[in-house]
C-alpha beads as a LAMMPS data file, in Angstrom:
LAMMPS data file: protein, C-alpha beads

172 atoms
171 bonds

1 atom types
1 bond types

-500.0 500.0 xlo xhi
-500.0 500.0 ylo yhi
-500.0 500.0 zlo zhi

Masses

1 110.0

Atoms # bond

1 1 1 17.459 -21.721 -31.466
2 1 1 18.807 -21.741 -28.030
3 1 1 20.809 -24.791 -26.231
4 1 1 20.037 -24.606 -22.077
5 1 1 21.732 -27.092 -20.469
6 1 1 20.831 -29.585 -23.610
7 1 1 17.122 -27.681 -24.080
8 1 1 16.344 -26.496 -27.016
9 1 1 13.855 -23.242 -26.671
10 1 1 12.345 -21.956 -29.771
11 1 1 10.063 -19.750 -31.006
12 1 1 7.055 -22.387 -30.181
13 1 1 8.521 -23.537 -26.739
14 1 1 6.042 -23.302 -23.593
15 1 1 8.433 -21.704 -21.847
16 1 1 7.905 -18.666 -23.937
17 1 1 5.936 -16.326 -21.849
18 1 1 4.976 -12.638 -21.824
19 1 1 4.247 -11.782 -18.311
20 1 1 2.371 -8.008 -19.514
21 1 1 0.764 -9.928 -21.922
22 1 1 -0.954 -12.013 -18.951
23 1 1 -4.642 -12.044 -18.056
24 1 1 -4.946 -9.608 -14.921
25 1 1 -1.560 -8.512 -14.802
26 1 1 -0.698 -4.221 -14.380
27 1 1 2.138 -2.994 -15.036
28 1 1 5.801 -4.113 -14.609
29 1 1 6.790 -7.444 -12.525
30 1 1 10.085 -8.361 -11.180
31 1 1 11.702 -11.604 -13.079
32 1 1 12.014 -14.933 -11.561
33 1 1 14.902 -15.584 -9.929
34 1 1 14.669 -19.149 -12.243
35 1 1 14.614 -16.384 -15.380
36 1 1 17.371 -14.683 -14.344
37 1 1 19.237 -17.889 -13.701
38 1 1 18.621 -19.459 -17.511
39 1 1 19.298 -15.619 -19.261
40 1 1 22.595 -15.759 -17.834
41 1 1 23.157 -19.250 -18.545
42 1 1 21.767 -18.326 -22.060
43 1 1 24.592 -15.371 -22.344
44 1 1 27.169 -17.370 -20.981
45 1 1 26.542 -19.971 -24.032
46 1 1 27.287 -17.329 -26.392
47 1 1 23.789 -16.702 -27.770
48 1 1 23.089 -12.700 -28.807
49 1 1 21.089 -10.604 -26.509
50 1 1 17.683 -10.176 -29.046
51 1 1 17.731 -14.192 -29.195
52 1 1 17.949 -14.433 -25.559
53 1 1 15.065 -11.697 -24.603
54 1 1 12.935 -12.880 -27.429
55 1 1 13.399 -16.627 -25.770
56 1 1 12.945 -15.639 -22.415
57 1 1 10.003 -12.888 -23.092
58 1 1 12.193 -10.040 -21.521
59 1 1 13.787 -6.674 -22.898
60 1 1 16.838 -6.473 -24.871
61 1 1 18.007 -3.687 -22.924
62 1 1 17.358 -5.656 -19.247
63 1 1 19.490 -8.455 -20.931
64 1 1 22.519 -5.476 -21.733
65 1 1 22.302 -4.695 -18.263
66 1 1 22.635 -8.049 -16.770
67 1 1 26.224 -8.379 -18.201
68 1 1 27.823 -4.815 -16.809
69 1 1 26.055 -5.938 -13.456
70 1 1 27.030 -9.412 -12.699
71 1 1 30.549 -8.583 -13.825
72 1 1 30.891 -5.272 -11.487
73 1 1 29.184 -6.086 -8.766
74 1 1 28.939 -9.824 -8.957
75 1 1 25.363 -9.569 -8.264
76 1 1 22.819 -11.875 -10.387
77 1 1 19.559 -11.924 -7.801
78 1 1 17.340 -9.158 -8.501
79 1 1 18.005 -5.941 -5.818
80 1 1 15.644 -5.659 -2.577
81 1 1 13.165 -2.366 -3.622
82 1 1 13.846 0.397 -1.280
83 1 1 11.585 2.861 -0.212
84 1 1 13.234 6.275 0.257
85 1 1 10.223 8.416 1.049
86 1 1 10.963 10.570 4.126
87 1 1 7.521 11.189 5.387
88 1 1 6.244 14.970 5.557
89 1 1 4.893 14.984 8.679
90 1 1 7.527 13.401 11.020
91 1 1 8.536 15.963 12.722
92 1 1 5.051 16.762 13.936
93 1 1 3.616 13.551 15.079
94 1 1 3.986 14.368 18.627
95 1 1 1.857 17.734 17.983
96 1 1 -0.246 15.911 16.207
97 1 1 -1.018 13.357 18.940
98 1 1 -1.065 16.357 21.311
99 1 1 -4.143 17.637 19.540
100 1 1 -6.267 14.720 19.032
101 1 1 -5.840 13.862 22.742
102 1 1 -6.950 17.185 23.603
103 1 1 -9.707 17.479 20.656
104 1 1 -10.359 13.751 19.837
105 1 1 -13.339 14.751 17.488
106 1 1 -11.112 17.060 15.620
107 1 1 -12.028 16.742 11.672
108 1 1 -8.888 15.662 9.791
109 1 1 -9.415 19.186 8.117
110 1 1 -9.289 20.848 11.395
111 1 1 -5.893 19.115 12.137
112 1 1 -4.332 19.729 8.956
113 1 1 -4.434 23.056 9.517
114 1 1 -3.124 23.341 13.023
115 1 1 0.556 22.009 11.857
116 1 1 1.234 24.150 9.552
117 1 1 2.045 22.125 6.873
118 1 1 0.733 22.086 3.334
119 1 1 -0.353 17.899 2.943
120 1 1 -2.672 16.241 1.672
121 1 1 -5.378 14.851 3.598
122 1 1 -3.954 11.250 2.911
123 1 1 -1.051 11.972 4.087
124 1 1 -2.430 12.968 7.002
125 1 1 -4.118 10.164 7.684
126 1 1 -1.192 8.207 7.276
127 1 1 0.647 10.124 9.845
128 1 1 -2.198 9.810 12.570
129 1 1 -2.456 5.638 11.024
130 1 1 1.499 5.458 11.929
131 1 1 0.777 6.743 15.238
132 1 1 -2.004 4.077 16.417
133 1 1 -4.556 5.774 16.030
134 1 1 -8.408 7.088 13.694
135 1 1 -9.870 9.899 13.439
136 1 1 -13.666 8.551 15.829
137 1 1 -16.520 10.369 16.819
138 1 1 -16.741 10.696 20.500
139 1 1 -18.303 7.516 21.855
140 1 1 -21.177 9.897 23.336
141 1 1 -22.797 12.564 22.088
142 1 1 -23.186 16.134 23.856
143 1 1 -26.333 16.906 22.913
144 1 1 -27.518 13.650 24.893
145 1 1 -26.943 15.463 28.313
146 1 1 -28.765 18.089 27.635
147 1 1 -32.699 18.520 29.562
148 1 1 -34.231 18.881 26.476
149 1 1 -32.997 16.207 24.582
150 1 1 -33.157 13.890 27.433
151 1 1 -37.229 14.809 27.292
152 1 1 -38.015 14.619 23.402
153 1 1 -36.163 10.783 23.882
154 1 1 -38.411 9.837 27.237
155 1 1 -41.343 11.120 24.648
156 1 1 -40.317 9.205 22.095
157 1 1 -39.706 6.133 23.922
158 1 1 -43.428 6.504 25.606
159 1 1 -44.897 6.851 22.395
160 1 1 -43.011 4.003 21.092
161 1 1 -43.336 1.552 23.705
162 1 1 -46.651 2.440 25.799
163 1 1 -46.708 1.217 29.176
164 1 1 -43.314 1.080 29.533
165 1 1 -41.410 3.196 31.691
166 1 1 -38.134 5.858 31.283
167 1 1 -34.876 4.194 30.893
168 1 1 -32.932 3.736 34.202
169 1 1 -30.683 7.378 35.148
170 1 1 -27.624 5.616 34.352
171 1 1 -28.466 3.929 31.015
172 1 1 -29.400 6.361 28.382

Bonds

1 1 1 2
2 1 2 3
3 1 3 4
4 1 4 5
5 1 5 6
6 1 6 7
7 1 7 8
8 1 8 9
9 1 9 10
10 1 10 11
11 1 11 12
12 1 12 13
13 1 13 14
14 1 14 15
15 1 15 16
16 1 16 17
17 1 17 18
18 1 18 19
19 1 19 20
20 1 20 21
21 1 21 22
22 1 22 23
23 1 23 24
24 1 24 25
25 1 25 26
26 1 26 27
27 1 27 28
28 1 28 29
29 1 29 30
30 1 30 31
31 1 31 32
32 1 32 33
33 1 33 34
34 1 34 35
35 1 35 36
36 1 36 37
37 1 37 38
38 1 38 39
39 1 39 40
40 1 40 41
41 1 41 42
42 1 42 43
43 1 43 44
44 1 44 45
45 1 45 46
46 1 46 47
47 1 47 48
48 1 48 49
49 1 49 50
50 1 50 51
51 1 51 52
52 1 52 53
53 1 53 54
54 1 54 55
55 1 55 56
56 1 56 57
57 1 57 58
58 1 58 59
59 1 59 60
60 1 60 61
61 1 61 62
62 1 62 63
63 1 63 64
64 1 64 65
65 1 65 66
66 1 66 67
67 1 67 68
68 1 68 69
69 1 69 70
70 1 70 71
71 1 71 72
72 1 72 73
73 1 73 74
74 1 74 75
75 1 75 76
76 1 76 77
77 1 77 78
78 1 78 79
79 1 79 80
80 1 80 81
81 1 81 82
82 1 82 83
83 1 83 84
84 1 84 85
85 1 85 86
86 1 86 87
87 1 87 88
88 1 88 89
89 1 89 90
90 1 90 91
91 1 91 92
92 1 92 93
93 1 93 94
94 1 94 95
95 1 95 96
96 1 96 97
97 1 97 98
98 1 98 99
99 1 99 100
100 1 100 101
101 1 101 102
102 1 102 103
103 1 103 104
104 1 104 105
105 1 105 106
106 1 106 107
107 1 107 108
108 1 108 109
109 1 109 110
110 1 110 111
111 1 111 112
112 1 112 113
113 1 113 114
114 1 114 115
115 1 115 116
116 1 116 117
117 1 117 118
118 1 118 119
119 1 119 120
120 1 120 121
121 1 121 122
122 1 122 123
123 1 123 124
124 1 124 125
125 1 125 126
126 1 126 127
127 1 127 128
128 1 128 129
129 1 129 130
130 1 130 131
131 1 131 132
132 1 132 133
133 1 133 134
134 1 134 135
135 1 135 136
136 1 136 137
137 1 137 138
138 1 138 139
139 1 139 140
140 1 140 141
141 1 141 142
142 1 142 143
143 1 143 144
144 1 144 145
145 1 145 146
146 1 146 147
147 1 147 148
148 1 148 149
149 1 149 150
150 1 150 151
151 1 151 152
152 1 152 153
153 1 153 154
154 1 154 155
155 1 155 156
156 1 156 157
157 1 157 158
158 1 158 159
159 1 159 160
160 1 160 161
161 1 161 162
162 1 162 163
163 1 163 164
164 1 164 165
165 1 165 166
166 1 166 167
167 1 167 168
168 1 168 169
169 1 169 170
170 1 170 171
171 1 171 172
C-alpha cells in the first residue's frame, strides 16, 4: 500500500493506469506532469521504487532515474524534446529555388539530380515545402498553342455542340 498525501493507492485503485495498455495508443507517451508530481511525492514518503512504478503504472527504471535527476539538476518537469536533425539539403535551397524558377515543371526526379546530392525524394520535397513552394504543372499546356491542336479542339467542340461557334481568340 501507498500513503499520498492521506490516499491510500492499491493494487485495485482507479488511479492505476497503463497508458500502452490503452485503446488506440502507439508507442511511448510522455508522463503527466500530475504523475510525475505524486511519484516523487511517493519516493519522498519512503516507499521502494517497484511499489511506486507498479502504483503509478510506470517503469522501475524511469522511477531510478527520477532520484539522480531531481537531486543534480533540480529538475522534476519532464525536458522540452529537441530536434537535432540538420537538414541535408540546406546548403542548396537557393539552387534549388534557382531551378524551379527557371524549370517550374521540373519532376522532383529531375531536381534531385541536379544538386548533387544523394536524398531521398522526401527529403526533397521537404526542402522545396520549407522553401514555399510544390512541385505544379504549368498552369497551361504547350501543346495547346500549337495549329494543330488548336484545330482537332475547334472539331471537337463543333461536333459537340452543333451550331455553336469557335471559342473567342483569347479564351481557349
Amino acid at each position: 500500500m501507498l500513503r499520498i498525501s492521506g490516499d491510500v493507492l492499491s493494487a485495485a485503485s482507479p488511479h492505476r493506469v497503463s497508458w500502452l495498455n490503452h485503446p488506440g495508443a502507439t508507442g511511448m507517451r510522455l508522463y503527466s506532469m500530475d504523475r510525475w508530481v505524486r511519484v516523487l511525492a511517493a519516493l519522498n514518503a519512503g516507499d521502494p521504487t517497484s511499489k511506486v512504478a507498479d502504483a503509478f503504472a510506470v517503469s522501475p527504471a524511469w522511477v531510478r532515474r527520477l532520484v539522480p535527476r531531481r537531486r543534480e539538476t533540480g529538475e522534476t518537469a519532464p525536458r522540452k524534446v529537441r530536434d537535432t536533425r540538420v537538414p541535408k539539403l540546406r546548403e542548396h535551397l537557393s539552387t534549388i529555388r534557382a531551378l524551379l524558377a527557371a524549370t517550374p515543371d521540373m519532376t522532383p526526379a529531375e531536381l534531385r539530380a541536379e544538386p548533387r546530392v544523394a536524398v531521398a525524394l522526401s527529403t526533397l520535397w521537404a526542402a522545396v515545402r520549407s522553401l514555399g513552394l510544390t512541385f505544379k504543372k504549368v498552369p497551361r499546356a504547350a501543346e495547346r498553342d500549337r495549329p494543330d491542336v488548336r484545330a482537332a479542339r475547334d472539331a471537337w467542340r463543333q461536333e459537340a455542340a452543333p451550331g455553336s461557334r469557335p471559342a473567342a481568340e483569347g479564351i481557349r
